[in-house]
CHARMM internal coordinates of N, CA and C (Angstrom, degrees):
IC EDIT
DIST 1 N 1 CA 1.4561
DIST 1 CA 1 C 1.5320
ANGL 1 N 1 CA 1 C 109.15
DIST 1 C 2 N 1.1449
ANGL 1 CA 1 C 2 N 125.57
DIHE 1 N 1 CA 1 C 2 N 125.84
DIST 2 N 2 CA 1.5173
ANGL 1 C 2 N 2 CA 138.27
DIHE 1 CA 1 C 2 N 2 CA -167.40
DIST 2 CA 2 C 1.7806
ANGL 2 N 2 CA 2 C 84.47
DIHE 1 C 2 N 2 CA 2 C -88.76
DIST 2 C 3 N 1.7689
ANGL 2 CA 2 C 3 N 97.70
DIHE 2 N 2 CA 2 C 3 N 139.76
DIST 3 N 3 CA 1.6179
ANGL 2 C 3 N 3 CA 121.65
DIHE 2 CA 2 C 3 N 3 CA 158.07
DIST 3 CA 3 C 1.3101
ANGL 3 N 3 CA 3 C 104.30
DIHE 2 C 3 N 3 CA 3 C -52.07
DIST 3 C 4 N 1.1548
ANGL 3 CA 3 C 4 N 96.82
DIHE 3 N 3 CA 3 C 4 N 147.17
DIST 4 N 4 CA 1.6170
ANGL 3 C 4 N 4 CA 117.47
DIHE 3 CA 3 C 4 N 4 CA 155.63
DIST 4 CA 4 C 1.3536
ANGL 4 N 4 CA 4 C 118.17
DIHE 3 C 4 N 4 CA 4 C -100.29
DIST 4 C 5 N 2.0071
ANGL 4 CA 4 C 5 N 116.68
DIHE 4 N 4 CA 4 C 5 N 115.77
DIST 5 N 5 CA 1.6190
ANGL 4 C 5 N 5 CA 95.74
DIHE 4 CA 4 C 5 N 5 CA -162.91
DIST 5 CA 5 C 1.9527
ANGL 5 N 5 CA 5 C 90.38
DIHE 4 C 5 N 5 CA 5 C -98.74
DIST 5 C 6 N 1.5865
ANGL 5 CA 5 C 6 N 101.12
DIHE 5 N 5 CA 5 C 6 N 166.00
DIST 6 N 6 CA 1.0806
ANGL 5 C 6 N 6 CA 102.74
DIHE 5 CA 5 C 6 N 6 CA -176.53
DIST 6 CA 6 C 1.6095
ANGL 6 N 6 CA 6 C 112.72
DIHE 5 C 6 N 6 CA 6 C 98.68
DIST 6 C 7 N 0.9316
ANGL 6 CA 6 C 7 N 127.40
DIHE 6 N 6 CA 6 C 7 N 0.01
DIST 7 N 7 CA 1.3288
ANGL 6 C 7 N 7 CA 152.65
DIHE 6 CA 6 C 7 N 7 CA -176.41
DIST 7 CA 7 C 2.1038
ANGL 7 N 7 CA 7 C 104.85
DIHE 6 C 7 N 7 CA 7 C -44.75
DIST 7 C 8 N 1.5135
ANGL 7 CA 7 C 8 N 106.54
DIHE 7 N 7 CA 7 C 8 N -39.50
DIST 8 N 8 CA 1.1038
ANGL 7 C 8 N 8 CA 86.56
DIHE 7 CA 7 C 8 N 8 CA -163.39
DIST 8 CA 8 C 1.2787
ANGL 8 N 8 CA 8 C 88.92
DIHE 7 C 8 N 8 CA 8 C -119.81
DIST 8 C 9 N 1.2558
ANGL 8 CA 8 C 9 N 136.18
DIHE 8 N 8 CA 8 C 9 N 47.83
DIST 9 N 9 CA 1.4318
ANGL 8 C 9 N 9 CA 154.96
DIHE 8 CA 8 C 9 N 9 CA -134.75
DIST 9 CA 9 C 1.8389
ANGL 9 N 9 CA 9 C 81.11
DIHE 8 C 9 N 9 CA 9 C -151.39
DIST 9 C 10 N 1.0689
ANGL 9 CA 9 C 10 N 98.91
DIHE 9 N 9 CA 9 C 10 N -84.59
DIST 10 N 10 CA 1.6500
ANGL 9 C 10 N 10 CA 104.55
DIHE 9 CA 9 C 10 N 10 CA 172.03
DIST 10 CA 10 C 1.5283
ANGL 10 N 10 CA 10 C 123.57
DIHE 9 C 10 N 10 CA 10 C -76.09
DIST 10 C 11 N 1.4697
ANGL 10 CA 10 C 11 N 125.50
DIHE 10 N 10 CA 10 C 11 N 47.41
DIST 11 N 11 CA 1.2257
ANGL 10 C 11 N 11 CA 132.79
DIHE 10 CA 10 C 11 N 11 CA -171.60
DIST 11 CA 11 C 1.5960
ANGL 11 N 11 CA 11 C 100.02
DIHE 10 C 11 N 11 CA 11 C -148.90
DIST 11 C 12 N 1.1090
ANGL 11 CA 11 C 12 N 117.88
DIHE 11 N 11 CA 11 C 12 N -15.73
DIST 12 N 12 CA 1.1306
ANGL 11 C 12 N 12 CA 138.44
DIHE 11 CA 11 C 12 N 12 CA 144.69
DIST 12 CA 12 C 1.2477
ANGL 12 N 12 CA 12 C 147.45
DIHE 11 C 12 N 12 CA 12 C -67.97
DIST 12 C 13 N 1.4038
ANGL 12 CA 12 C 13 N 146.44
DIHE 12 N 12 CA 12 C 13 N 59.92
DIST 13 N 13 CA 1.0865
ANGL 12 C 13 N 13 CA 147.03
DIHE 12 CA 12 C 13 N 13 CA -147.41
DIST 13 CA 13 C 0.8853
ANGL 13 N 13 CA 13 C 115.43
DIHE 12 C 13 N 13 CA 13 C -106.88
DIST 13 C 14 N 1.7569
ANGL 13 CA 13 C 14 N 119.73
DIHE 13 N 13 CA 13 C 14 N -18.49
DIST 14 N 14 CA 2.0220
ANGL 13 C 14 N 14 CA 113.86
DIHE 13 CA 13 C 14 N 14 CA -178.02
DIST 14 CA 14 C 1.2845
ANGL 14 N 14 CA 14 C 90.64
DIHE 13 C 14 N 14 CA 14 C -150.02
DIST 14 C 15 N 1.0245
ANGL 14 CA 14 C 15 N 133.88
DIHE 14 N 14 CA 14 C 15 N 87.48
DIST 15 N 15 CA 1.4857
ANGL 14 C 15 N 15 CA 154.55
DIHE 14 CA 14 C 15 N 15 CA 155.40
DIST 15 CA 15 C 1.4530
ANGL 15 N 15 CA 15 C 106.42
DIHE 14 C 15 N 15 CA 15 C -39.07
DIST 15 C 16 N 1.6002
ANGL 15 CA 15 C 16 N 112.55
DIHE 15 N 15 CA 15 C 16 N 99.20
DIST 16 N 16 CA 1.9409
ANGL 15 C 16 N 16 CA 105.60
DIHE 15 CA 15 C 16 N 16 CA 163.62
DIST 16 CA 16 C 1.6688
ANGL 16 N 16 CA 16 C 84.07
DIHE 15 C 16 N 16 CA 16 C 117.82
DIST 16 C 17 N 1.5059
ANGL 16 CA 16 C 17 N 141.77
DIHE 16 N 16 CA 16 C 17 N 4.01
DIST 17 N 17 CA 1.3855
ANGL 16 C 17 N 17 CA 145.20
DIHE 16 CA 16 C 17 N 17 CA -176.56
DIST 17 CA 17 C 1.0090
ANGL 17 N 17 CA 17 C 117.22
DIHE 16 C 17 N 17 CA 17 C -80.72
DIST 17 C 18 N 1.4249
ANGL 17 CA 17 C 18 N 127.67
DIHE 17 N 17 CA 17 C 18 N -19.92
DIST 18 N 18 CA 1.6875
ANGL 17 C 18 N 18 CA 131.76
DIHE 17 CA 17 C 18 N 18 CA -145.41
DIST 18 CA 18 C 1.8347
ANGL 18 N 18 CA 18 C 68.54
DIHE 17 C 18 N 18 CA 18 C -125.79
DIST 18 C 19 N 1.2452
ANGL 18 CA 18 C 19 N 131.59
DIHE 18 N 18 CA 18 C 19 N -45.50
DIST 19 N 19 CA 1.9733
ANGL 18 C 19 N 19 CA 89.23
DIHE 18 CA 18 C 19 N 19 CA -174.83
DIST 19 CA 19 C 1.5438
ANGL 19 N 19 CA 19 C 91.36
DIHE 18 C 19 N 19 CA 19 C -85.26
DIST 19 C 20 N 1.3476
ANGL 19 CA 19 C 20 N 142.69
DIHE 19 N 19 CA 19 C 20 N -30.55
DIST 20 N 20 CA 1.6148
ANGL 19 C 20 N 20 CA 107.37
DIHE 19 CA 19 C 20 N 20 CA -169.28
DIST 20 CA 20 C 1.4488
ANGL 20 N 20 CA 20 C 125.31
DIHE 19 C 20 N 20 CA 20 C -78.60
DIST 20 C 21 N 1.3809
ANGL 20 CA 20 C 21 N 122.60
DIHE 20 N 20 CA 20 C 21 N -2.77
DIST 21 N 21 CA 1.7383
ANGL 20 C 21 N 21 CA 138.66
DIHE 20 CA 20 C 21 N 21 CA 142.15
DIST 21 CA 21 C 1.7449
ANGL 21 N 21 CA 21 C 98.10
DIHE 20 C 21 N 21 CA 21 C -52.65
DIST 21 C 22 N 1.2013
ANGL 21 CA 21 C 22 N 128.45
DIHE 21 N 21 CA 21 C 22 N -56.52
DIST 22 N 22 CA 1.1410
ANGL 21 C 22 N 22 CA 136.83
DIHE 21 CA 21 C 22 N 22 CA 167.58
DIST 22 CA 22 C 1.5269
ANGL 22 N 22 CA 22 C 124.05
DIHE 21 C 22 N 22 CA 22 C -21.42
DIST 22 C 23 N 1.6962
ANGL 22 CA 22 C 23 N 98.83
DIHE 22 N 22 CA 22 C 23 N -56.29
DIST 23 N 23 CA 1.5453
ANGL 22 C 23 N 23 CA 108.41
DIHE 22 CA 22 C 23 N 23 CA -131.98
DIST 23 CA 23 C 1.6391
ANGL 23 N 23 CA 23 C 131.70
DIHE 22 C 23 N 23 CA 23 C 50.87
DIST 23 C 24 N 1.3949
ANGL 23 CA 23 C 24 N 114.78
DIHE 23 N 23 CA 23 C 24 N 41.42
DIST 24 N 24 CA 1.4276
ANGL 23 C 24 N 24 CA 95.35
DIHE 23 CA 23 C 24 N 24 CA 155.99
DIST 24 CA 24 C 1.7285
ANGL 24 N 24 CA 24 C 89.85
DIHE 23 C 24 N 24 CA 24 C -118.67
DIST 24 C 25 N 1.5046
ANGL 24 CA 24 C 25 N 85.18
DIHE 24 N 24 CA 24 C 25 N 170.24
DIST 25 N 25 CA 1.3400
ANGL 24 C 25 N 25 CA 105.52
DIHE 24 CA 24 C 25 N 25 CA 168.00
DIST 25 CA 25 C 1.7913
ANGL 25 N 25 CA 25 C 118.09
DIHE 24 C 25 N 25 CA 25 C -58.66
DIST 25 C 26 N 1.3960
ANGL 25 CA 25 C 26 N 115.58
DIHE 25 N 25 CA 25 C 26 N 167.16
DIST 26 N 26 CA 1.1848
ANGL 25 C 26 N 26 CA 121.93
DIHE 25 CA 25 C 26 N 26 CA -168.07
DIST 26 CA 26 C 1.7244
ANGL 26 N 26 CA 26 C 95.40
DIHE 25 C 26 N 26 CA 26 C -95.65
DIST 26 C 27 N 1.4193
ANGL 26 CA 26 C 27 N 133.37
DIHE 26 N 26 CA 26 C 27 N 123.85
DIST 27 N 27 CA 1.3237
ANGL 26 C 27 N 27 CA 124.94
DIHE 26 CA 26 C 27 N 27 CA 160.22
DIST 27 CA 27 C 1.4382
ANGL 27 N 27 CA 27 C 88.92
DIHE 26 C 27 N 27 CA 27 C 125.67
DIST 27 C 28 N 1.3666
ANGL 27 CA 27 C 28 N 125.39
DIHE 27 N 27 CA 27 C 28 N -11.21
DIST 28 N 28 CA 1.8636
ANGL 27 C 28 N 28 CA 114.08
DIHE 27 CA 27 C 28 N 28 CA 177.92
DIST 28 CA 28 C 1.3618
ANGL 28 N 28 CA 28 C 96.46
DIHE 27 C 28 N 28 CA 28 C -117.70
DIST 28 C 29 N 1.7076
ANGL 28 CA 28 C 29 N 119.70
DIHE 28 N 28 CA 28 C 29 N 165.07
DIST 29 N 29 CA 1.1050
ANGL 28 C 29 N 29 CA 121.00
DIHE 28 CA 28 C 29 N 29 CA -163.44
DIST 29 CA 29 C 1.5559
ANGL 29 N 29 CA 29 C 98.11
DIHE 28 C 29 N 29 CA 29 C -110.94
DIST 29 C 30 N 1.6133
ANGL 29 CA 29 C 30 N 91.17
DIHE 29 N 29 CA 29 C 30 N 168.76
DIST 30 N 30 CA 1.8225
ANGL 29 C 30 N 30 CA 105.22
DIHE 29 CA 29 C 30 N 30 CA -143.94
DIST 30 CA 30 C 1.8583
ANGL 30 N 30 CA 30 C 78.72
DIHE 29 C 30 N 30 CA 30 C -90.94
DIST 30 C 31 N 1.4996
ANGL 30 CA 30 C 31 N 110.00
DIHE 30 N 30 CA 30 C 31 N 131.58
DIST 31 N 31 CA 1.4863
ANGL 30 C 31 N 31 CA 103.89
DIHE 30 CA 30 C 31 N 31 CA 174.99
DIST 31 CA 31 C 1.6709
ANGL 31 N 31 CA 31 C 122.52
DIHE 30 C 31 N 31 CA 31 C -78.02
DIST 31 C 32 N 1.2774
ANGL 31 CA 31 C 32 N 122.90
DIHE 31 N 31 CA 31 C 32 N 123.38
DIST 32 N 32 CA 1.7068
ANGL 31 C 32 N 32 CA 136.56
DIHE 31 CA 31 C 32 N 32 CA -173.73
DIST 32 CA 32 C 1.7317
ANGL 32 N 32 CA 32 C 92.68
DIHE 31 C 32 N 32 CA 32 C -10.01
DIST 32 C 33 N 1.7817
ANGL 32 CA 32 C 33 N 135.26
DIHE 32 N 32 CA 32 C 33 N -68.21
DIST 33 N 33 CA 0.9230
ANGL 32 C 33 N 33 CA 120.75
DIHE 32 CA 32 C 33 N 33 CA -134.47
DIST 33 CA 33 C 1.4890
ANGL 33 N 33 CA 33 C 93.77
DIHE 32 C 33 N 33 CA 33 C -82.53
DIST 33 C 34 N 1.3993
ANGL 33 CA 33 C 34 N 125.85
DIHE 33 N 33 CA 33 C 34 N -22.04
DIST 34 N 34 CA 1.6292
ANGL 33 C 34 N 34 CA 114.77
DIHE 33 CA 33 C 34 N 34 CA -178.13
DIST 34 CA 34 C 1.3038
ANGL 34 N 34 CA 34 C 98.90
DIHE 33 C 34 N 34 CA 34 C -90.57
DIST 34 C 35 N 1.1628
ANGL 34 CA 34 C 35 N 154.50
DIHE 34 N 34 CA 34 C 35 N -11.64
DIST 35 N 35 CA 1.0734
ANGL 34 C 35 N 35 CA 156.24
DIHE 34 CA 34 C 35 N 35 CA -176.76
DIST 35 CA 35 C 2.1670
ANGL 35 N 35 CA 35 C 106.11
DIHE 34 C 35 N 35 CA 35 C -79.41
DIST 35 C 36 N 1.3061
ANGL 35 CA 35 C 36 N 96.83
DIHE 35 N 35 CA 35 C 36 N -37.76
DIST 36 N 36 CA 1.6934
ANGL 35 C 36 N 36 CA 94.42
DIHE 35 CA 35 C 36 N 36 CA -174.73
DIST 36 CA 36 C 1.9256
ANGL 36 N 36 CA 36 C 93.69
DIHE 35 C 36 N 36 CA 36 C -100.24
DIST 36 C 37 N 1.5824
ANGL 36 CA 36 C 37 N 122.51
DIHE 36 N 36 CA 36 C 37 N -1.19
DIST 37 N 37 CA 0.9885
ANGL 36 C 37 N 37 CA 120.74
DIHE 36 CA 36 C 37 N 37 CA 158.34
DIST 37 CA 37 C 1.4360
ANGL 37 N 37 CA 37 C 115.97
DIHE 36 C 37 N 37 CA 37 C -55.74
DIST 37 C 38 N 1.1665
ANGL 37 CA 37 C 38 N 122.74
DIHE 37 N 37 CA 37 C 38 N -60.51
DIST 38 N 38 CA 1.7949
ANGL 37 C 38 N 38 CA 160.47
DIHE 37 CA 37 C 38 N 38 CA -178.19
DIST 38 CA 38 C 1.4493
ANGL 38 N 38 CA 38 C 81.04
DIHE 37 C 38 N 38 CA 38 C -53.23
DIST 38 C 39 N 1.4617
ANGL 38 CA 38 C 39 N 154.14
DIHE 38 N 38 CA 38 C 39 N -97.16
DIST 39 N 39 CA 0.6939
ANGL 38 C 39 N 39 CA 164.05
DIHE 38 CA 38 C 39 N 39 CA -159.44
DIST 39 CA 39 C 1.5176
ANGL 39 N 39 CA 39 C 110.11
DIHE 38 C 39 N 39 CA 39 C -39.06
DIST 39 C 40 N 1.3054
ANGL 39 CA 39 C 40 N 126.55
DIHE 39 N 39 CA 39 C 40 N -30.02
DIST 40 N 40 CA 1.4533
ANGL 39 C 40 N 40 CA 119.73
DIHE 39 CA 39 C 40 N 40 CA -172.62
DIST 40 CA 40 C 1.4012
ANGL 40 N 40 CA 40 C 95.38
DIHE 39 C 40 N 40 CA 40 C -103.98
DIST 40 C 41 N 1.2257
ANGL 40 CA 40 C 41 N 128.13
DIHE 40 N 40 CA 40 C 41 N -25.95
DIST 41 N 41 CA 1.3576
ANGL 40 C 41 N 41 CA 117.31
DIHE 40 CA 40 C 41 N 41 CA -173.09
DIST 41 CA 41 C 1.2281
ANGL 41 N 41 CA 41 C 97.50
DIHE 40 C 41 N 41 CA 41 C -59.76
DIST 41 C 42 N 1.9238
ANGL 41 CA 41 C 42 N 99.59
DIHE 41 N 41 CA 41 C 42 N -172.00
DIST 42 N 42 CA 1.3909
ANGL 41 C 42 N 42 CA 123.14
DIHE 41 CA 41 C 42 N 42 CA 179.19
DIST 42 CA 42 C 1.6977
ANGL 42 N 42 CA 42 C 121.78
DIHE 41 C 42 N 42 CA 42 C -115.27
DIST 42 C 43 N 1.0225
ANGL 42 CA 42 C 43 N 122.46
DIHE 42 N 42 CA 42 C 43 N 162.09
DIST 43 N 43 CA 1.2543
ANGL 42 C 43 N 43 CA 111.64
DIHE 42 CA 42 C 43 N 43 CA 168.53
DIST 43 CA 43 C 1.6479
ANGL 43 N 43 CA 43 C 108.40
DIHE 42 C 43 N 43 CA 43 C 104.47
DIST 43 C 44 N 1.1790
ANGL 43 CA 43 C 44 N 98.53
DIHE 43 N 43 CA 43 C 44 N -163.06
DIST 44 N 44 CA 2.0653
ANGL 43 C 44 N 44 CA 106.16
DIHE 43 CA 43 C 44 N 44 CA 168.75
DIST 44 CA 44 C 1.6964
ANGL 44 N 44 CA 44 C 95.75
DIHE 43 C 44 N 44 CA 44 C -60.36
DIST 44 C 45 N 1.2265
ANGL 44 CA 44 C 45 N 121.56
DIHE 44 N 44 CA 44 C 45 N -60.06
DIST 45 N 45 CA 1.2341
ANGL 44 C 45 N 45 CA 127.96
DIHE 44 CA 44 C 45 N 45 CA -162.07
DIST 45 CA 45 C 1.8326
ANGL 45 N 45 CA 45 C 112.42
DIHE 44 C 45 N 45 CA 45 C -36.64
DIST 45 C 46 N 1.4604
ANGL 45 CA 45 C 46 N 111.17
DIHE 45 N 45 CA 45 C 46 N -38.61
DIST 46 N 46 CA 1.4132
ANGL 45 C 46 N 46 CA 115.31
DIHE 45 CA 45 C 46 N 46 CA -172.34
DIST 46 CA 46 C 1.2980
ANGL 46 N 46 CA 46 C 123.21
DIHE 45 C 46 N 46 CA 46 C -102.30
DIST 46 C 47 N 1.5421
ANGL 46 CA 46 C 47 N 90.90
DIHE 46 N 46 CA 46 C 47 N -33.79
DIST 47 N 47 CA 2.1470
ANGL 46 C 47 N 47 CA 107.34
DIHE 46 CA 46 C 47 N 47 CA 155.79
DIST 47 CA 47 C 1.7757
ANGL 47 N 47 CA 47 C 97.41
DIHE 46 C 47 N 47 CA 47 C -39.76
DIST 47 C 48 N 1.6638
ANGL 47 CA 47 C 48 N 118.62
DIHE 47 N 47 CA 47 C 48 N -74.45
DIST 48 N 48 CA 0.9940
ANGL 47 C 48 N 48 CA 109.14
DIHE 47 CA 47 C 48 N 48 CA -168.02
DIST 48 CA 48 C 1.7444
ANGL 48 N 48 CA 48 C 133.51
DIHE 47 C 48 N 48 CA 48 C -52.25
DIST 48 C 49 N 1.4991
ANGL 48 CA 48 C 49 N 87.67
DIHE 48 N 48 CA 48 C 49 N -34.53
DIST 49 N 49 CA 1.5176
ANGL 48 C 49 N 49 CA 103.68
DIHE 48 CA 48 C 49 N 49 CA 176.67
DIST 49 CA 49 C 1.9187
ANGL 49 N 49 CA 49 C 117.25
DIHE 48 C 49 N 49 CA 49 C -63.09
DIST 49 C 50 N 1.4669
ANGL 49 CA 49 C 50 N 113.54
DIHE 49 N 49 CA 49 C 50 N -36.81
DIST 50 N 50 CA 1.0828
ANGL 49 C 50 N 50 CA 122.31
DIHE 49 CA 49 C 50 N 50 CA 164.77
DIST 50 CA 50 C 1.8381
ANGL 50 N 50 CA 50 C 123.24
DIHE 49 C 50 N 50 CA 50 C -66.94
DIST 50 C 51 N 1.6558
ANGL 50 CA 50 C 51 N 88.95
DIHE 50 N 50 CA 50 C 51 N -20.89
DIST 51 N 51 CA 1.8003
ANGL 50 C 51 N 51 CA 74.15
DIHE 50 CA 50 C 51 N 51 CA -174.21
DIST 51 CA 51 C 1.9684
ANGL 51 N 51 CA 51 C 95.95
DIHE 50 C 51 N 51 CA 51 C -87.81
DIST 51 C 52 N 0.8316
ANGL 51 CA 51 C 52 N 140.31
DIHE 51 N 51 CA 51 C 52 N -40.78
DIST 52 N 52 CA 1.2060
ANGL 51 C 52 N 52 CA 169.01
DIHE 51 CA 51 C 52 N 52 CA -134.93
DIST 52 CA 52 C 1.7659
ANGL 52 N 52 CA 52 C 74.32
DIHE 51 C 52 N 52 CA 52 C -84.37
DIST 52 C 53 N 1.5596
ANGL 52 CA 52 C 53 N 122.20
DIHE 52 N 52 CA 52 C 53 N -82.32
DIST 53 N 53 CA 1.2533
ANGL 52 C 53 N 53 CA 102.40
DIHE 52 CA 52 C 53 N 53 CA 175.54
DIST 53 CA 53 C 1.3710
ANGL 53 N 53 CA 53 C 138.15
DIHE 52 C 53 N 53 CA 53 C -25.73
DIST 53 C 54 N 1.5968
ANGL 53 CA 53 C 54 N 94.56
DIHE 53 N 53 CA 53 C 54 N -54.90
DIST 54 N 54 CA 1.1667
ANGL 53 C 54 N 54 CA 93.57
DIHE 53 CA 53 C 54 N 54 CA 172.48
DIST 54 CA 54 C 2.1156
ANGL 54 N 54 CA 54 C 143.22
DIHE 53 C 54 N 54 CA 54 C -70.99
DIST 54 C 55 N 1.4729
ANGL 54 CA 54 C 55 N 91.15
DIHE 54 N 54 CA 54 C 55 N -17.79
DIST 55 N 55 CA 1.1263
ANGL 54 C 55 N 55 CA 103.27
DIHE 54 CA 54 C 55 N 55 CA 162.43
DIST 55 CA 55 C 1.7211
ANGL 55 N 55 CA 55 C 120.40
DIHE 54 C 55 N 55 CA 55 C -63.05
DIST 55 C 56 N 1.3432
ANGL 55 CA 55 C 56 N 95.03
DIHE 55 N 55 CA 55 C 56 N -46.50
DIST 56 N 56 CA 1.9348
ANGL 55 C 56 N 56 CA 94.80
DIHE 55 CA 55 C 56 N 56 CA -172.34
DIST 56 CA 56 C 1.5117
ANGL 56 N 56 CA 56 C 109.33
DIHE 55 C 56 N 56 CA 56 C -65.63
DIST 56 C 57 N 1.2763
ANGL 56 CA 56 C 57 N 114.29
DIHE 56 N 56 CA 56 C 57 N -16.16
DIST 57 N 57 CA 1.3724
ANGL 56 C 57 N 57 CA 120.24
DIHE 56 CA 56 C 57 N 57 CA 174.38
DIST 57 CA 57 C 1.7475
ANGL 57 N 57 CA 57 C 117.97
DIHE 56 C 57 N 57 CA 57 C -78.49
DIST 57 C 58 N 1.0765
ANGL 57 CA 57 C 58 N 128.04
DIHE 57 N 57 CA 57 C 58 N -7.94
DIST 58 N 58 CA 1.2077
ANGL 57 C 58 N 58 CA 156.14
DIHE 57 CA 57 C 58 N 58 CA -172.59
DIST 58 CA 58 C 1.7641
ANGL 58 N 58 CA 58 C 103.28
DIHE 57 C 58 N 58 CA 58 C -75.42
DIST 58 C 59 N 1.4276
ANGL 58 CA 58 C 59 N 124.68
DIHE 58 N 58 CA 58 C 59 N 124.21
DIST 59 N 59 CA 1.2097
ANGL 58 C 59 N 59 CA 106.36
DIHE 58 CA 58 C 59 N 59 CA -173.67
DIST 59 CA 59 C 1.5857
ANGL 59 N 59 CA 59 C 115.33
DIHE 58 C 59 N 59 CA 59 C -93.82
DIST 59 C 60 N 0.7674
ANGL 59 CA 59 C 60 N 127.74
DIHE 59 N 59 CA 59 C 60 N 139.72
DIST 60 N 60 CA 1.6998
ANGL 59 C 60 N 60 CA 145.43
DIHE 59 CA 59 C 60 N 60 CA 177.77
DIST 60 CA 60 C 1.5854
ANGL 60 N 60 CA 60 C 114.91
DIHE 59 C 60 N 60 CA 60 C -80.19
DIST 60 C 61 N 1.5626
ANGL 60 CA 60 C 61 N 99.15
DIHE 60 N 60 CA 60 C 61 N 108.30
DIST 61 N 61 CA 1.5359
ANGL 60 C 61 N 61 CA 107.30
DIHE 60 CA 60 C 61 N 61 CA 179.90
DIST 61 CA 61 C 1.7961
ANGL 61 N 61 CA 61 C 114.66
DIHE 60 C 61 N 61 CA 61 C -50.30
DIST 61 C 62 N 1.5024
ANGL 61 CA 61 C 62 N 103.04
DIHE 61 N 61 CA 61 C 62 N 148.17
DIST 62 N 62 CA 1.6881
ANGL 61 C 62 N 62 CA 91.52
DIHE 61 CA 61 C 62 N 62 CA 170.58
DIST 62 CA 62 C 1.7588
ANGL 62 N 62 CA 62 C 93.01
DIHE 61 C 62 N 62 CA 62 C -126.81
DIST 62 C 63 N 1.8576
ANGL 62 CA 62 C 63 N 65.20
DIHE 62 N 62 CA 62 C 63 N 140.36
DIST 63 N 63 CA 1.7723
ANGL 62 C 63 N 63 CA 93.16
DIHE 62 CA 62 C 63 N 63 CA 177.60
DIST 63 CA 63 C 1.6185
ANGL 63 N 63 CA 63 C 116.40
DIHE 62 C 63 N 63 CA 63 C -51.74
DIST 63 C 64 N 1.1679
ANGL 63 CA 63 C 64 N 126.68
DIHE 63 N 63 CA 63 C 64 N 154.48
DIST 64 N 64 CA 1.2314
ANGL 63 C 64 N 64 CA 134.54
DIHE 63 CA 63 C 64 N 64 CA 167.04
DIST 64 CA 64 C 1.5070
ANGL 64 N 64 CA 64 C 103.75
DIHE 63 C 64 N 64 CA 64 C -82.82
END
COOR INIT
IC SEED 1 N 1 CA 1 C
IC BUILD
């Protein structure tokens, strides 16, 4: 079965959602203990919190 690229391109649907469930502002980072809060909950709230984990875990190409 061939990847699908773009994957988290379309896993994304409301960009800036997971801090205003939050309350933080957009552009500061979500702090570890509300962040694994988000994560245990239920609902959209923990979907998001789980993908978000899983994104930062994702490794980041370095430029030449």
């Amino acid at each position: 079965m061939k990847k699908k690229k773009g994957w988290i391109k379309d896993a994304i649907k409301r960009p800036g959602a997971l801090h205003q469930a939050l309350g933080i502002p957009i552009g500061k980072r979500i702090p570890t203990g509300k962040m694994a809060k988000a994560q245990k909950s239920g609902g959209k709230v923990g979907m998001m919190g789980k993908l978000a984990k899983t994104l930062g875990k994702l490794k980041k190409k370095k430029k030449k």
